[in-house]
MIDREN-225232 format. One record per residue: residue in one letter; x, y, z of N, C-alpha, C in turn. Coordinates in Angstrom, 3 decimals. Atoms other than C-alpha are relative to their C-alpha. Layout:
BEGIN
(node 'A', (X, Y, Z), (X, Y, Z), (X, Y, Z))
...
//
This chain:
BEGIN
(node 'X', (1.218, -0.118, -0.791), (16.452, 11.588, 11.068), (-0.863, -1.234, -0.203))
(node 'X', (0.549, 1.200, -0.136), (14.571, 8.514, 11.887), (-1.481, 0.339, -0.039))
(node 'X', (1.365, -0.192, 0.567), (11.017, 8.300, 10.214), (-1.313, -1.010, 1.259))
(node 'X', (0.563, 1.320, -0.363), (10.266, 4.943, 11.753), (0.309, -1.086, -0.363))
(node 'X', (0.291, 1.353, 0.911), (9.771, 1.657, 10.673), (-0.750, -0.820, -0.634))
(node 'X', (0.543, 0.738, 0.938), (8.956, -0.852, 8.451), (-0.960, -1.130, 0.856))
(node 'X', (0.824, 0.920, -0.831), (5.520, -2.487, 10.136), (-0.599, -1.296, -0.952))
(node 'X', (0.226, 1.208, 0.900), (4.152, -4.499, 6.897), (0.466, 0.920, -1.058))
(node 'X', (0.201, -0.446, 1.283), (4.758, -4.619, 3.818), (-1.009, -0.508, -0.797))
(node 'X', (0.814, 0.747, 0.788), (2.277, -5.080, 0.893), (0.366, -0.294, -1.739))
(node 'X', (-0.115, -0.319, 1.685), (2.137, -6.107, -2.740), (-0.855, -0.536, -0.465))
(node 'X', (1.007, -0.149, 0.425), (-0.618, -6.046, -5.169), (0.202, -1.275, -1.238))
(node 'X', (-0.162, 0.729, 0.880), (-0.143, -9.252, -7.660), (-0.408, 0.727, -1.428))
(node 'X', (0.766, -0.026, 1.189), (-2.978, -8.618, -9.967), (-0.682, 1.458, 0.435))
(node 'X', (0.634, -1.502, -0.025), (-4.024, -4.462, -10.007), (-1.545, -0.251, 0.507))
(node 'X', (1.280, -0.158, -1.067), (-7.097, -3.695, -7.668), (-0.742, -1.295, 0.376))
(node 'X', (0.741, 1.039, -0.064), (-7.621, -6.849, -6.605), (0.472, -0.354, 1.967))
(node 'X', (-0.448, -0.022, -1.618), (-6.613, -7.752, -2.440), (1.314, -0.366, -0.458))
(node 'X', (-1.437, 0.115, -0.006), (-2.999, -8.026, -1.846), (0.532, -1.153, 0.967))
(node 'X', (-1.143, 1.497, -1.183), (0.251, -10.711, 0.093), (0.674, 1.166, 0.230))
(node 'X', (-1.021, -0.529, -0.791), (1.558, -9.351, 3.165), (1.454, -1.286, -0.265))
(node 'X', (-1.480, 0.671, 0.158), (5.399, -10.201, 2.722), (0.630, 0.394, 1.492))
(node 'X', (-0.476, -0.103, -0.776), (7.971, -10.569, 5.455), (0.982, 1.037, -0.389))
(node 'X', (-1.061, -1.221, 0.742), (10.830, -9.013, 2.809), (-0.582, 0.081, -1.381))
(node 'X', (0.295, -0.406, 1.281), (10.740, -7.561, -0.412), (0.836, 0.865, -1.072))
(node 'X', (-0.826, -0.017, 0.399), (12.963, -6.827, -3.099), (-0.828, 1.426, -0.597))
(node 'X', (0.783, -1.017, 0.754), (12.236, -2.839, -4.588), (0.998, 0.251, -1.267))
(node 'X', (-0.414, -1.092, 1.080), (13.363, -1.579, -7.653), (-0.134, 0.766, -0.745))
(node 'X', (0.434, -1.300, 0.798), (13.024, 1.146, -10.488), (-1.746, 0.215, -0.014))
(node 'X', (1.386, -0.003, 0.008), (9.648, -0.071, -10.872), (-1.036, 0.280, 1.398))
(node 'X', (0.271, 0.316, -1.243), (8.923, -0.655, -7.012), (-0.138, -0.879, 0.418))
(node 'X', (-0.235, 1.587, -0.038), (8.263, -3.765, -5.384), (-0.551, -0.753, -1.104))
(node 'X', (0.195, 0.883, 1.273), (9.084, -6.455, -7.728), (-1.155, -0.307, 0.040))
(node 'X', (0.932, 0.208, 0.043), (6.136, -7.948, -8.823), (-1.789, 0.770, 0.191))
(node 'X', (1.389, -1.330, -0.254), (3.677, -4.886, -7.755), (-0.886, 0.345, -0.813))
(node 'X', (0.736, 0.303, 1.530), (0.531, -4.910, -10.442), (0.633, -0.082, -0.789))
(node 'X', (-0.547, 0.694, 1.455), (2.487, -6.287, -12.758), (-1.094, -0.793, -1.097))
(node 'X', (1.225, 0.623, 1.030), (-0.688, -7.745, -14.003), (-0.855, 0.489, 0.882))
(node 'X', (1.346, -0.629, -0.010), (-4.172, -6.227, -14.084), (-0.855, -1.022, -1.157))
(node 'X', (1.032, 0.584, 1.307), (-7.618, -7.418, -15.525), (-0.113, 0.954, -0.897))
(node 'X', (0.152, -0.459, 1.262), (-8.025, -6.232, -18.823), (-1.098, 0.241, -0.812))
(node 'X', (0.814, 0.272, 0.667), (-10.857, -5.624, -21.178), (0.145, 0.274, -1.377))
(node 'X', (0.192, -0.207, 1.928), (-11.650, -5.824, -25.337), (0.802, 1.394, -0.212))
(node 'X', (-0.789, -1.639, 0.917), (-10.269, -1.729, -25.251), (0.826, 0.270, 0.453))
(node 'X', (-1.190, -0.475, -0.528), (-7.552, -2.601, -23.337), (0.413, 0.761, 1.110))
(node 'X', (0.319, -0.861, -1.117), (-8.838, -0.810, -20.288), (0.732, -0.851, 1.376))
(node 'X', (-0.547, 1.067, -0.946), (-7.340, -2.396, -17.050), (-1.071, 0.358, 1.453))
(node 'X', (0.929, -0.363, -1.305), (-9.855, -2.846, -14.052), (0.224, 0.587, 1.444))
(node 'X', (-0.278, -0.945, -1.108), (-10.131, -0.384, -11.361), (-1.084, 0.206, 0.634))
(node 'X', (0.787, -0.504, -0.568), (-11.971, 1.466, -9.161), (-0.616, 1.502, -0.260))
(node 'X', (0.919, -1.554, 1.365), (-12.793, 4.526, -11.964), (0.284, -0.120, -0.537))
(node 'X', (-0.239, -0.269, 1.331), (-13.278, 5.187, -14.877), (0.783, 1.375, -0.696))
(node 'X', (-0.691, -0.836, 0.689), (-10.487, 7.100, -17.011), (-0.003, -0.305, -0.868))
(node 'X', (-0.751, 0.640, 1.108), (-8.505, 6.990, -19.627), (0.586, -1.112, -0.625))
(node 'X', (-1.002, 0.867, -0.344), (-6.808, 4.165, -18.847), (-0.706, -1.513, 0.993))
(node 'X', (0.886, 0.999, -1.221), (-9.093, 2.074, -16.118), (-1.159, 0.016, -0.595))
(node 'X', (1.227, 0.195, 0.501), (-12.182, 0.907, -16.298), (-0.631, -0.590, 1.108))
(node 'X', (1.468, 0.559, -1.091), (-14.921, 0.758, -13.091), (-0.115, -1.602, -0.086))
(node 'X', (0.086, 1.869, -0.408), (-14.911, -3.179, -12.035), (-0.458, -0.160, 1.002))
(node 'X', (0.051, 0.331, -1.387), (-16.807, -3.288, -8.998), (0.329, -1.272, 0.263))
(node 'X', (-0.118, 1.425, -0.601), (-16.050, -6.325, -6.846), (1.426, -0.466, -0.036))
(node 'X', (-1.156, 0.379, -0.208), (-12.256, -6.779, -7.762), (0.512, -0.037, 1.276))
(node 'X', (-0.449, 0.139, -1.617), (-11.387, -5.770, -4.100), (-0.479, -1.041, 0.787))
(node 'X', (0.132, 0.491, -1.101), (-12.928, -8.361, -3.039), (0.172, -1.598, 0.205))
(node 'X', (-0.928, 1.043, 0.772), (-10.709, -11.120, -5.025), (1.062, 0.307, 1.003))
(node 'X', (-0.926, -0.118, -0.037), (-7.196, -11.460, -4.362), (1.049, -0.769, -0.527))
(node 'X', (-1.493, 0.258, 0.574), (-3.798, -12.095, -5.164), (1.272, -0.510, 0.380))
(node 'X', (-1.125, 0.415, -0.654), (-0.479, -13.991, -4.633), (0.859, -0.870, -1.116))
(node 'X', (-0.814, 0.336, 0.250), (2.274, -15.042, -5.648), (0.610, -1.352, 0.743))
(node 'X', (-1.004, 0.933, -0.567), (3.574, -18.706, -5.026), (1.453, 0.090, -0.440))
(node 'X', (-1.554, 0.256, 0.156), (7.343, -19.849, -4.550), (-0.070, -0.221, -1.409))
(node 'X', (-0.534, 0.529, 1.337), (8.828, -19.645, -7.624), (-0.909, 0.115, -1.034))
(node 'X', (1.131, -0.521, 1.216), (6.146, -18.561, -9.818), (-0.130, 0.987, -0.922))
(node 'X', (-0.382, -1.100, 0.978), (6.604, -15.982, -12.675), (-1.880, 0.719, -0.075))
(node 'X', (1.189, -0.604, 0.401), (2.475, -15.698, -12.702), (-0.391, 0.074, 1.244))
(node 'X', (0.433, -0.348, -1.385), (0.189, -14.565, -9.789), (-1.379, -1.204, 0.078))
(node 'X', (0.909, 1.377, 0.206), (-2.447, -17.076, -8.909), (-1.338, 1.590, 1.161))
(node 'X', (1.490, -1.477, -0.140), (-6.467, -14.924, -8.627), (-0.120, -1.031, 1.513))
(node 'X', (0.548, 0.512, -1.029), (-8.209, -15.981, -5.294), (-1.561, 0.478, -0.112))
(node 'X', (0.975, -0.339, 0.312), (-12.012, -15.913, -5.259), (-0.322, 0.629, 1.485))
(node 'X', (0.176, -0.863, -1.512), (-13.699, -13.707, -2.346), (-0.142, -0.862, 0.934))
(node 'X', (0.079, 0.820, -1.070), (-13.398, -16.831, -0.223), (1.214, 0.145, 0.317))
(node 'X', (-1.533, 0.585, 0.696), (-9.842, -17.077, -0.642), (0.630, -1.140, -0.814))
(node 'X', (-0.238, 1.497, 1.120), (-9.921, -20.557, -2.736), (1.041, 0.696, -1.183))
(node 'X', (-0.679, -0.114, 1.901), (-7.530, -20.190, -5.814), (-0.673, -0.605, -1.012))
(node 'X', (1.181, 0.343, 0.920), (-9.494, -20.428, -8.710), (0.627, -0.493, -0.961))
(node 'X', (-0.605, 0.610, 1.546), (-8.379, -22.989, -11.839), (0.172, 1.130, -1.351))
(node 'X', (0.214, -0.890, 1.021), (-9.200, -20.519, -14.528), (-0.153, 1.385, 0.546))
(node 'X', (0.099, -0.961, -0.300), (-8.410, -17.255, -13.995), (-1.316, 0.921, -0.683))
(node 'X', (0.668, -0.722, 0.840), (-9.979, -15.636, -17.201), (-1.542, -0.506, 0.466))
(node 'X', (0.795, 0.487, -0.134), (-12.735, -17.972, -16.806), (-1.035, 0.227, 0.968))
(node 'X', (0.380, -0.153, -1.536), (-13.557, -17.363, -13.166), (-0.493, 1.721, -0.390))
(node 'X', (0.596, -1.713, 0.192), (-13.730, -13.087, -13.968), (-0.914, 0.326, -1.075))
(node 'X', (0.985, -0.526, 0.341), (-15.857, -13.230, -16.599), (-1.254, -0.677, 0.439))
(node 'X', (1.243, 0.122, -0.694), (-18.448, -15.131, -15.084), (-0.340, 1.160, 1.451))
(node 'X', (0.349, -0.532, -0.923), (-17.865, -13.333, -11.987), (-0.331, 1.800, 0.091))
(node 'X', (0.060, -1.033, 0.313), (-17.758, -9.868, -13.348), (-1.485, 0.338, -0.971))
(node 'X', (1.315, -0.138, 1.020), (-20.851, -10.828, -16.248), (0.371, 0.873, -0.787))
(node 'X', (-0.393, -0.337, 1.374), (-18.476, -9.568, -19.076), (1.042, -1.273, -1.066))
(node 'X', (-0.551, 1.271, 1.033), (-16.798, -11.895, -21.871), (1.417, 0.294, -0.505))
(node 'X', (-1.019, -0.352, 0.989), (-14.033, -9.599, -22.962), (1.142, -0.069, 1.317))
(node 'X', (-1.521, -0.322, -0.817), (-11.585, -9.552, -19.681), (0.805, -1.290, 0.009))
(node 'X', (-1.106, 0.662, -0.477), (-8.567, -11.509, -18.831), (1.392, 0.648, 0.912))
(node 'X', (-0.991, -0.191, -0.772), (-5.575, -11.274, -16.881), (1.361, 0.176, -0.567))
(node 'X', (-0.770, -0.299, 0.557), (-2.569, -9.266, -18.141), (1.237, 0.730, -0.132))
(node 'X', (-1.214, -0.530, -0.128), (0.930, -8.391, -18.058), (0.056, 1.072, -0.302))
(node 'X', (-0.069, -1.422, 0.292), (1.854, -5.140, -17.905), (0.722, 0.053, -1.015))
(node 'X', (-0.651, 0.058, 1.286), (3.285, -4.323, -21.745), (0.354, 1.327, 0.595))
(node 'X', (-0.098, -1.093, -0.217), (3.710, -0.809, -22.355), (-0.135, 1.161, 0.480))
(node 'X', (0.869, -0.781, -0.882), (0.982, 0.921, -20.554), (0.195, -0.449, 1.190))
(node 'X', (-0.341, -0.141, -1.439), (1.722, 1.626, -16.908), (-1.222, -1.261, 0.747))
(node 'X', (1.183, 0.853, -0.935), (-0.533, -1.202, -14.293), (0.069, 1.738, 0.733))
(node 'X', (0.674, -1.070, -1.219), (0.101, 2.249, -11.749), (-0.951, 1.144, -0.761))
(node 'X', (1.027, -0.956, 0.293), (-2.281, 4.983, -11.390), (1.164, 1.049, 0.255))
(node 'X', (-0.917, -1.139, -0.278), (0.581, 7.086, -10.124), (1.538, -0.314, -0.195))
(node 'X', (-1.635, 0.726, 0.092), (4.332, 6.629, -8.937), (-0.061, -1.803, 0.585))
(node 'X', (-0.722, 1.430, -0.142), (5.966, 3.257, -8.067), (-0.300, -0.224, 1.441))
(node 'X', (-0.145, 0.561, -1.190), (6.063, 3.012, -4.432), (-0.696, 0.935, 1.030))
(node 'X', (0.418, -0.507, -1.008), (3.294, 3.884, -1.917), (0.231, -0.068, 1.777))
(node 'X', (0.065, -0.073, -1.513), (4.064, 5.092, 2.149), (-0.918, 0.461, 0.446))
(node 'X', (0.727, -0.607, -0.654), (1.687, 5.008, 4.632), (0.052, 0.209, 1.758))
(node 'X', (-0.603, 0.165, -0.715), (2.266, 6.165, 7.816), (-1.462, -0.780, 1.311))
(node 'X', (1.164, -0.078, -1.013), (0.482, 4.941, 11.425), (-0.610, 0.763, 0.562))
(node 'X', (0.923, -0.668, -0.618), (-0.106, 8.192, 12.488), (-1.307, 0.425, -0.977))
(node 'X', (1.173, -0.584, 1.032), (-2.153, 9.180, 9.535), (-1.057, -1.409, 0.008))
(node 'X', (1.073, 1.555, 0.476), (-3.966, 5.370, 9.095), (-0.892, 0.628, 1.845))
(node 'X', (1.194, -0.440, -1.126), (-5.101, 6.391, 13.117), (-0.823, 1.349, 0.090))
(node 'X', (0.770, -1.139, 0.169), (-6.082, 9.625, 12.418), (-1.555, 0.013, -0.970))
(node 'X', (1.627, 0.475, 1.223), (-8.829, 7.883, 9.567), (-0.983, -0.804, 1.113))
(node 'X', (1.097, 0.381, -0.877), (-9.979, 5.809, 12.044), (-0.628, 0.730, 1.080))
(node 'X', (0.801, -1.357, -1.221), (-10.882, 8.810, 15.002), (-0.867, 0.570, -0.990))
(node 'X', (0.729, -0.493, 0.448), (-12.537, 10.318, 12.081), (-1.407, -0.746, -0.274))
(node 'X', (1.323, 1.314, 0.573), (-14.830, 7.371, 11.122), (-0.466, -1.065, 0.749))
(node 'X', (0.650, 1.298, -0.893), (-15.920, 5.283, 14.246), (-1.160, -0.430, -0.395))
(node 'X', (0.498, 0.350, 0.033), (-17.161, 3.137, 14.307), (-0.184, -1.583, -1.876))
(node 'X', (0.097, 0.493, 1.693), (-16.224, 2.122, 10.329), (1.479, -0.946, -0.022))
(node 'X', (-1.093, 1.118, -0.187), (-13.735, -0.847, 10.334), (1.118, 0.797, -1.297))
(node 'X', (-0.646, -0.610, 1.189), (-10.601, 0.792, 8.833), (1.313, -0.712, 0.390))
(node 'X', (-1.538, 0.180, 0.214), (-6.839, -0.434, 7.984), (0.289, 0.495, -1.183))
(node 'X', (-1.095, -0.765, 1.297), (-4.277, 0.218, 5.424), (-0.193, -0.797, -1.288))
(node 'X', (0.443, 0.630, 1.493), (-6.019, -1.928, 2.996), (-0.857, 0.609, -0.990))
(node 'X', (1.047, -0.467, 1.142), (-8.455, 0.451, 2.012), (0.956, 1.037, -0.543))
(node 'X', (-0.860, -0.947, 0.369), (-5.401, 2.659, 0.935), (1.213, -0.383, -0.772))
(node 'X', (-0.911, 0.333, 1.029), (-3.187, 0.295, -0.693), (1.352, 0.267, 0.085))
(node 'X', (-0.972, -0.147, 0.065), (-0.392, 1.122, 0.272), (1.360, -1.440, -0.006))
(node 'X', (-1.120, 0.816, -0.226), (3.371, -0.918, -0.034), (0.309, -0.230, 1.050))
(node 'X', (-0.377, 0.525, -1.370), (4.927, -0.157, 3.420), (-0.851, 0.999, 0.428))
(node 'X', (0.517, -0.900, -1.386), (3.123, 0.618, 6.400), (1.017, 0.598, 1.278))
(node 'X', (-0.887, -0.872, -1.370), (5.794, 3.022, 8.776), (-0.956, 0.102, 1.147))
(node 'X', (0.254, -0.522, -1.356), (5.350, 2.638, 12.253), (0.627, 1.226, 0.809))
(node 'X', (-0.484, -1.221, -0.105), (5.813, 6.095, 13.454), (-0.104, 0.289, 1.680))
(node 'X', (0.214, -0.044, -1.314), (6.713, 7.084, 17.079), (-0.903, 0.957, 0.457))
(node 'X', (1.269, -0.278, -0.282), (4.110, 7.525, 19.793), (0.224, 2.339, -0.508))
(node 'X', (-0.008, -1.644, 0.442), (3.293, 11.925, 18.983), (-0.308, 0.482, -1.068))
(node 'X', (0.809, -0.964, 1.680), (3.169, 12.141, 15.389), (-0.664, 0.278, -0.188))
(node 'X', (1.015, -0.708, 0.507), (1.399, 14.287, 13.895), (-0.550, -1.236, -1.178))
(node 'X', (0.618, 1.023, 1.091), (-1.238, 12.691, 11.355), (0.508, 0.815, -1.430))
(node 'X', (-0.167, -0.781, 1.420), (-0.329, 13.740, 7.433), (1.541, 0.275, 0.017))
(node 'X', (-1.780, -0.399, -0.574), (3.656, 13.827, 8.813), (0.663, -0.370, -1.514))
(node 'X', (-0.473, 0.340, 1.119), (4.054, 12.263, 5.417), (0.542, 1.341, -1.265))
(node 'X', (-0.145, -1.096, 1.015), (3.748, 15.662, 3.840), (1.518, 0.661, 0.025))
(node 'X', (-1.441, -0.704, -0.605), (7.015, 16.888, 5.510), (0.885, -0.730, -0.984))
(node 'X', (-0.980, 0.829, 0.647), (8.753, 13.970, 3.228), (-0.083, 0.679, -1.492))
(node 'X', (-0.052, -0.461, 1.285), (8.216, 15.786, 0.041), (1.054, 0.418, -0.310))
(node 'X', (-1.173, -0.112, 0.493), (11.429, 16.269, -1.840), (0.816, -0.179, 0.470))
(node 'X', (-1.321, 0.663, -0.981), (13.458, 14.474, 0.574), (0.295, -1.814, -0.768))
(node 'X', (-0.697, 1.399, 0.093), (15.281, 11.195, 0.300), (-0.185, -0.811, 1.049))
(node 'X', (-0.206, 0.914, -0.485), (15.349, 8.268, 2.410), (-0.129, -1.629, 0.113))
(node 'X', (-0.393, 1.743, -0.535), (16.814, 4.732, 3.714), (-0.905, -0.621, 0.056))
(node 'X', (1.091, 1.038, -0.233), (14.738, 2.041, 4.068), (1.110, -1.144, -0.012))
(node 'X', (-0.761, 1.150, 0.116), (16.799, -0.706, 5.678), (1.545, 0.588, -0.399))
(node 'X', (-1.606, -0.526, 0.345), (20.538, -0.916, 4.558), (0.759, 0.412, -1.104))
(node 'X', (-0.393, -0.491, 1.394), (20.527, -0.347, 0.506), (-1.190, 0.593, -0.283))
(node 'X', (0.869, -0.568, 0.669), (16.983, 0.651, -0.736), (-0.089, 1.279, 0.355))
(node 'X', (-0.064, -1.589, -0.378), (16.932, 4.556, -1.049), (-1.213, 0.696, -1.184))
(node 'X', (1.079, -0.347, 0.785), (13.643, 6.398, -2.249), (-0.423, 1.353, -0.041))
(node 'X', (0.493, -1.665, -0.272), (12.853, 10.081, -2.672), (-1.641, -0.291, -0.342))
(node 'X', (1.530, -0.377, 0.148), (9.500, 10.942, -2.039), (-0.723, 1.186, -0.437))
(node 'X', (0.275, -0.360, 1.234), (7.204, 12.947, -4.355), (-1.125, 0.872, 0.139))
(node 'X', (1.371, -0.580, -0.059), (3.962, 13.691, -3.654), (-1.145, -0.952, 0.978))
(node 'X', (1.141, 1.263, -0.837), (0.442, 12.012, -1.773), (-1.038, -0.371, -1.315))
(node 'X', (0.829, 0.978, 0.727), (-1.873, 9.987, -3.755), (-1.206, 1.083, 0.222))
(node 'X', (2.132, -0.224, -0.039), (-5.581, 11.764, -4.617), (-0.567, -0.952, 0.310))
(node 'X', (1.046, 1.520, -0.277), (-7.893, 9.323, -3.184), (-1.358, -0.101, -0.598))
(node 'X', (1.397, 0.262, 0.716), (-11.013, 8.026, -4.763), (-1.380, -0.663, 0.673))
(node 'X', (1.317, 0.941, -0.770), (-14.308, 6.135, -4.312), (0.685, -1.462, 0.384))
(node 'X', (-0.494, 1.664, -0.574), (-11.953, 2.892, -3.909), (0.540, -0.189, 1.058))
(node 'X', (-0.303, 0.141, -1.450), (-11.199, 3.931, -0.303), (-1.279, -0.350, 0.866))
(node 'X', (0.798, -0.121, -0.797), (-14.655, 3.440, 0.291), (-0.560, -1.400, -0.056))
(node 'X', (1.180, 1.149, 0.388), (-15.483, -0.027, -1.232), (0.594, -0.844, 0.705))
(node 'X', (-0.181, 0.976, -1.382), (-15.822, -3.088, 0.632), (1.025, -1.234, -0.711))
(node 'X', (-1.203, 1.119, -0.129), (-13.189, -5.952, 0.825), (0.321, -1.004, 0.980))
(node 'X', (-0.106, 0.960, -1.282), (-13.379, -9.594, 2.887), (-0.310, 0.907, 1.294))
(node 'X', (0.118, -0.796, -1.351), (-13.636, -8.050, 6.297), (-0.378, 1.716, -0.393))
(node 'X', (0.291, -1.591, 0.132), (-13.981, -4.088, 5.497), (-1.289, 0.060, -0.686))
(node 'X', (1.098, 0.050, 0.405), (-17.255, -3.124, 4.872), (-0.011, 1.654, -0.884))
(node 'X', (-0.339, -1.372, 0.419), (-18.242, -0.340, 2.277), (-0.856, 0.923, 0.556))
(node 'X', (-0.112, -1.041, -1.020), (-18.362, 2.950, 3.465), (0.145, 1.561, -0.912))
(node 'X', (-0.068, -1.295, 0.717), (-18.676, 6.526, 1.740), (0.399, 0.969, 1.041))
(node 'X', (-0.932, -0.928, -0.799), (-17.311, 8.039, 5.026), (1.139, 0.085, 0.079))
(node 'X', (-1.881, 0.402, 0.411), (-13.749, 6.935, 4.409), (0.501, 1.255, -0.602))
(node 'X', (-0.365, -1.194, 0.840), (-13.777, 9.456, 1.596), (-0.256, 1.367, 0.186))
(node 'X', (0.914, -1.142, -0.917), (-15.834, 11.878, 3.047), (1.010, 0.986, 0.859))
(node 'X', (-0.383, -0.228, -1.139), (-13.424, 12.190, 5.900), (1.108, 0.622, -0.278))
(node 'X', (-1.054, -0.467, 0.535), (-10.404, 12.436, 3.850), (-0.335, 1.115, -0.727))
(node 'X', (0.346, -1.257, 0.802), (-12.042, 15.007, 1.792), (0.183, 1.074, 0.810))
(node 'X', (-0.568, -1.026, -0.743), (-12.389, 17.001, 4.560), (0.845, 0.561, 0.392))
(node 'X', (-1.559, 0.114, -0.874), (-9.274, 16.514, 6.427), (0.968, 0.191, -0.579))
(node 'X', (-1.061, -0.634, 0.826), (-7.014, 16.987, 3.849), (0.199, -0.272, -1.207))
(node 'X', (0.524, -0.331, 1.176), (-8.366, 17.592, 0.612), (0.220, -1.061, -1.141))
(node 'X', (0.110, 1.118, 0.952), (-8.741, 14.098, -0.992), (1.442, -0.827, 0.190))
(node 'X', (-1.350, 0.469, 0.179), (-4.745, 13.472, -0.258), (0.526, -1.085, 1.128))
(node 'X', (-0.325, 1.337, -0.831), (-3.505, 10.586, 1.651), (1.022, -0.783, -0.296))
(node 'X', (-1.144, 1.032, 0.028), (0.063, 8.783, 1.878), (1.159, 0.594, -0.635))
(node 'X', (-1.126, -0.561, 0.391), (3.775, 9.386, 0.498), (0.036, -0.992, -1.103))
(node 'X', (-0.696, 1.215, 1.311), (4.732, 8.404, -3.401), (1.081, 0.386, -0.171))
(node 'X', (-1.249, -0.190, 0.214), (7.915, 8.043, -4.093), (-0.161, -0.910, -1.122))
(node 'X', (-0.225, 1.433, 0.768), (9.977, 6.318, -6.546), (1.552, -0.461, 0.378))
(node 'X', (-0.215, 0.993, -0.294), (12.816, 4.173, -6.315), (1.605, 0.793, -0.413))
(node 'X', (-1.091, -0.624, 0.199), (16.652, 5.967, -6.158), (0.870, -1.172, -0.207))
(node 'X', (-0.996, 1.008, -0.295), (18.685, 2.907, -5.289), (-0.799, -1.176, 0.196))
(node 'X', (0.593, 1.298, -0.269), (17.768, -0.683, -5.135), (-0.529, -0.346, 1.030))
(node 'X', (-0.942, 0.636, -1.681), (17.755, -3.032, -2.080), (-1.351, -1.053, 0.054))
(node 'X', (1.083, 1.046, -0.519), (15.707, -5.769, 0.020), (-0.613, 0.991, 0.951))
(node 'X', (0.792, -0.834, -1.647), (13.253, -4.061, 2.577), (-0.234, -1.229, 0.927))
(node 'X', (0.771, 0.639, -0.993), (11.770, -6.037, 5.455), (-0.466, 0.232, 1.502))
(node 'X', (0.284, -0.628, -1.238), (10.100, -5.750, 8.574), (0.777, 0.280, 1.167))
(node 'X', (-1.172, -0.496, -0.894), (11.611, -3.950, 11.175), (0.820, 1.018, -0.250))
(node 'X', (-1.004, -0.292, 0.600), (13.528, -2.374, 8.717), (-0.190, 1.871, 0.865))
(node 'X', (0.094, -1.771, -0.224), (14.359, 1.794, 9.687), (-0.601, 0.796, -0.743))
(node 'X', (-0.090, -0.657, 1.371), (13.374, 4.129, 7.405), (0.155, 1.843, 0.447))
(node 'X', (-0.689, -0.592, -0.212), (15.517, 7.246, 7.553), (0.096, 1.022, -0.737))
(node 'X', (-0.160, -1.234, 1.251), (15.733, 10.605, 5.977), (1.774, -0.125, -0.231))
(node 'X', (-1.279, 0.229, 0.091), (19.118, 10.929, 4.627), (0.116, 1.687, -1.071))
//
């Protein structure tokens, strides 16, 4: 059964910070290679987010950095909210943050995700946020997701839910069972280059279907994805 397809893909260099649309992308156990593989960090070891847990630590303004990966590069290079690449990473976030203790840091032992490995989001659900919120500039950035499925014209919005404990293709090797939807937070609401912030984002989703938003999976079989690609229940 044919889901759709593969419209972008994304990946997150440096954890909550803006993301590089890719053409392809290599997934594995973890999800796409390179996917927060590094987060900012602070003195308790907290990694910067958009709440405070156990584990994260409230950073406003990261969203409105970003992230990339050049050819051939093992590290991610920061971007300042202009897009400039900034010489000093560390250097650049604690002035720009007005703390002393962060830096930029490989994921060791502790997870960069908040959840599973590999987020789907589909188009009917991303248009169903925007009918709710005119007027409020919305894409699939305030949701983070990996791939964006283009889903044919009819779908229902939330169609993602139907994928729960199923399997599927993506392309001609990568194979991913899907899991559950993501709880969403106040970081669907904050602002980023172009997106402005917005407490109806969350609002809307709260209503509509009880904080939940997108398909996680994780990662059955390897493979390359790329655009265009199918993605297939199996």
């Amino acid at each position: 059964m044919s889901l759709g397809t593969v419209e972008r893909i994304w990946r997150y260099p440096i954890k909550s910070t803006g993301g590089e649309l890719l053409q392809r992308a290599d997934i594995d156990a973890r999800g796409v290679v390179g996917d927060r593989l590094y987060a900012v960090r602070d003195g308790d070891g907290k990694f910067g987010s958009g709440k405070n847990t156990r584990r994260f630590r409230r950073m406003p303004g990261l969203l409105r950095l970003g992230s990339r990966y050049l050819q051939g590069a093992d590290e991610p290079e920061l971007l300042d909210p202009y897009g400039v690449p900034v010489a000093d990473a560390a250097a650049f976030l604690r002035h720009y943050l007005g703390r002393d203790d962060v830096d930029v840091a490989r994921e060791g032992t502790v997870s960069h995700f908040d959840q599973l490995p590999l987020s789907v989001l589909t188009t009917a659900t991303l248009d169903w946020v925007r009918s709710a919120v005119p007027g409020i500039a919305v894409d699939e950035r305030r949701f983070r997701p990996n791939l964006l499925v283009r889903t044919p014209p009819g779908t229902p919005a939330f169609v993602e839910d139907q994928w729960f404990g199923a399997k599927a293709r993506i392309g001609r090797m990568a194979c991913v069972e899907f899991v559950r939807s993501s709880e969403r937070c106040v970081m669907v609401n904050e602002a980023q280059q172009d997106l402005p912030q917005s407490p109806l984002v969350l609002r809307a989703i709260a209503q509509g279907h009880d904080m939940r938003l997108d398909a996680l999976g994780t990662v059955i079989e390897p493979g390359t994805v790329q655009l265009g690609d199918a993605v297939t229940l199996i």
